[in-house]
N, C-alpha and C positions, 0 to 999 in steps of 0.2 A: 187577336182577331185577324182573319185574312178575306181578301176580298175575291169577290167572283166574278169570271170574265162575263160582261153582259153583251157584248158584240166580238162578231170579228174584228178584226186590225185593219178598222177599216180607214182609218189616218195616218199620213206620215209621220205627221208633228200636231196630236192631239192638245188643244189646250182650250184653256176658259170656260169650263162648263157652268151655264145656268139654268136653274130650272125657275118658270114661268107658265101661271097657269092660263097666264091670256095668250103665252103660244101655242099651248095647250099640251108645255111637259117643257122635256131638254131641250138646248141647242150646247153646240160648244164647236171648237173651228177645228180646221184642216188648214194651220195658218198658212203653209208654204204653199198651199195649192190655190188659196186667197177664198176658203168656200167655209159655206155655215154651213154645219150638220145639224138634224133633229131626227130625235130619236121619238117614234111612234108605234106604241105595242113594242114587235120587233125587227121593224124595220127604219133602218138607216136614209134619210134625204139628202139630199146635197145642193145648194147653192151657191153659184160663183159672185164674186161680189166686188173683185178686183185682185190686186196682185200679190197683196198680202190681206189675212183676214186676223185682225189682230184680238180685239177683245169686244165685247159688245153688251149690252144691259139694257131690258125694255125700256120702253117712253110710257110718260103715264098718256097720253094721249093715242096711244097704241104702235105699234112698231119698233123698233129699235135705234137704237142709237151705237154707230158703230168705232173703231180706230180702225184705219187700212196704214195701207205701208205706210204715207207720209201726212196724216194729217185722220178728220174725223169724216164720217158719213149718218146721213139721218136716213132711216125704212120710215113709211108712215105708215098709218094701219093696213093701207091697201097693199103694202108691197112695197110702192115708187121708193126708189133710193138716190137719195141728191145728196153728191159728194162737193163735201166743203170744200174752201181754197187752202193746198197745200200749206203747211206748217213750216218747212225749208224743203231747201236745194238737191241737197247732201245726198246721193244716192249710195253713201256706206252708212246711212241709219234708218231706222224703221222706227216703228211702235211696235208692241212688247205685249202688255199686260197692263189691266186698269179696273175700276168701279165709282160705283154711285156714293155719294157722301150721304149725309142724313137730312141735308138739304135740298137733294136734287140732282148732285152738279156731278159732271161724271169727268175722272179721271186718267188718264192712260201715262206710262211711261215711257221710252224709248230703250235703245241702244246698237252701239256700233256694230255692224255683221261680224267685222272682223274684234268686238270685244272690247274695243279700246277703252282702258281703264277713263273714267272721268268725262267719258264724250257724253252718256247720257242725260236723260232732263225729266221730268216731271210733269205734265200739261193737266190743264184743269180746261174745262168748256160749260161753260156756265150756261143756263137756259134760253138766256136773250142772247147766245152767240159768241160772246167772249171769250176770247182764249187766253189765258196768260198759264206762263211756268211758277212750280209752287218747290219745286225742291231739284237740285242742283249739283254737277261732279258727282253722278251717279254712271256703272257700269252696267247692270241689267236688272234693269225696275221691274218688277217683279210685284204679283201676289199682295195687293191692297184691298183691306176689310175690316169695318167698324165694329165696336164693341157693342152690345145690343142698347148700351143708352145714347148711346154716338157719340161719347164725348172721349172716347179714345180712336185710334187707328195704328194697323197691323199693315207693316211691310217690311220686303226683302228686297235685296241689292244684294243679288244671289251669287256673288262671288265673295262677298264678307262671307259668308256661314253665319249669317245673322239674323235673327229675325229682332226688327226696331219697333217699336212702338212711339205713335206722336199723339199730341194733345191735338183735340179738336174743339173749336166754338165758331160757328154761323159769319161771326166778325174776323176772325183772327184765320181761319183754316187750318191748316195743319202746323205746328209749331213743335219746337222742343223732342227732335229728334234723339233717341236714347235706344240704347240695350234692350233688350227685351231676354232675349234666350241664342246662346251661340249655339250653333252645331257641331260637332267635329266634323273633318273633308271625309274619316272614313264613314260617314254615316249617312253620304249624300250632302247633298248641296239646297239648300230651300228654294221652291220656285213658288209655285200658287200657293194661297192660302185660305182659308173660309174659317170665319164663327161660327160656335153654334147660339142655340137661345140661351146659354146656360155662359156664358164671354170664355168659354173655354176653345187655344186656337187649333187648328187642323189646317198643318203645313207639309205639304207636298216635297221629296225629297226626291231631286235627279239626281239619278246616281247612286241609290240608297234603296230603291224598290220597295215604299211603303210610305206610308202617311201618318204624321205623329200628332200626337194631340197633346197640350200644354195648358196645364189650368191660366188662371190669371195672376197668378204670381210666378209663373215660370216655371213650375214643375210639370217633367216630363207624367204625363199621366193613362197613356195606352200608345198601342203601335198597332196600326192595320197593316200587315205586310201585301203586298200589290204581285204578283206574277209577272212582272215585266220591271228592267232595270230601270227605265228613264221616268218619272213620275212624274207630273208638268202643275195637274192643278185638281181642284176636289171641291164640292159645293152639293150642300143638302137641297134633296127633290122629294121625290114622289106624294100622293095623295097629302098624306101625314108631314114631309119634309121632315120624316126619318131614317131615309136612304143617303147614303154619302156617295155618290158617281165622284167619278176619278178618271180621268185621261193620264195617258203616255206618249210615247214619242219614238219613231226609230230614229231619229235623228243621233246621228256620230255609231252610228250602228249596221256591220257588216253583211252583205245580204247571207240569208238563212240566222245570223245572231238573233238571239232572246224573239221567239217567233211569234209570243203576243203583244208583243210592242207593238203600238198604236190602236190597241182594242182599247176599249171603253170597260171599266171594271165598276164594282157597287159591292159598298158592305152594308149590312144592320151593324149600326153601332150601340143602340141604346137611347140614344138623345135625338134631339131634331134640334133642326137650324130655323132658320127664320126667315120669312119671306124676302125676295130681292129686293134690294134699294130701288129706284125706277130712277130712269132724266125726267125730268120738270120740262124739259126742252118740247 
């Protein structure tokens, strides 16, 4: 399968696409520029929203629920955005990449600018406000997404070449950290990830220009090849939520190198995903 550019490049460092039909389609970020994009017909929006715009997942009360550089923000339906109390200090770490659990609760990861093995962390932000860390001695948290019964979860700590798989229940959260599927380094690097309805995963590969799909026992089971080297993250949309949108990145990328990087790509793959997790928040 190969997929087709649906915009220009119009991101530097495209990532986190969700489709949401109470936004009324896409959004996904322009993280480095700190702004939400949505995609309408075929035109591109843009909102700034602060200095990093890291990952984000509607509220079931309407708006969104956001991660910025150091910590989380809430959108309410009207728009208004009230950003939480910073998470730490550290101005050599951000937030990353995250999602909605099957209970509400939305997730985000971190990691060092400069990479540092082991600096990053895991944060969980529960509906009433709470935030604690759920996973630990991580370098770039990466691509988390439940199995359609919720009782598993899909993630990357995308300098292993790994994609792990953890046990999920309401009490416990995420436990029992394991293998799931490695990558080779020549075949790209795993970043975002998305289920579909079917528990089969579709992980995003930087560095590899394509997006693989992996039944639930681990076999490799199709390839969408993507037109652009940096592949960041993918997530089923349209009417049906049988469209796979796919962001890029020119990031570590020469100017005039790989000239659709940071466009927005879409395949028909066959299958449809499942609608978004929401915050309870």
């Amino acid at each position: 399968m190969r997929a087709t550019q649906r915009t220009d490049p119009v991101a530097f460092h495209g990532e986190g696409p969700v489709w949401c039909d109470g936004w009324g389609g896409l959004r996904w970020v322009d993280m480095f520029a700190g702004d939400v994009l949505s995609l309408q017909g075929d035109t591109v929006s843009r909102r700034h929203v602060g200095t990093i715009a890291a990952a984000l997942r509607p509220r079931s009360s309407g708006g969104a629920v956001m991660a910025l550089e150091r910590g989380f923000a809430l959108e309410d339906a009207a728009g208004t955005i009230t950003v939480l109390d910073p998470l730490w200090d550290d101005p050599g770490l951000r937030m990353n990449d995250g999602g909605c659990d099957p209970d509400g609760r939305f997730y985000c990861g971190t990691m060092a600018y400069d990479q540092a093995p082991g600096a990053a962390l895991l944060y969980r932000l529960d509906p009433e406000g709470a935030v604690m860390v759920v996973l630990e001695d991580l370098t770039i948290s990466n691509g988390l997404e439940w199995s359609p019964d919720g009782s598993l979860a899909y993630f990357n700590d995308t300098p292993t070449g790994r994609i792990a798989v953890l046990d999920y229940s309401p009490e416990s959260g995420l436990t029992g950290l394991r293998r799931f599927v490695d990558i080779p380094a020549e075949h790209g690097y795993p970043d975002g990830l998305t289920v579909d309805a079917e528990g089969f995963v579709w992980v995003a590969l930087y560095g590899g220009s394509a997006v693989r799909r992996y039944s639930p026992d681990g076999r490799l089971d199709g390839i969408v090849s993507v037109g652009a080297t940096n592949v960041t993250a993918c997530t089923f949309g349209g009417p049906e939520l049988n469209q796979l949108f796919i962001t890029t990145t020119r990031e570590n990328l020469r100017p005039g190198q790989d000239p659709l990087a940071g466009s927005l790509f879409v395949a028909e793959v066959g299958v449809s995903g499942r609608p978004v997790r929401e915050f309870a928040g």
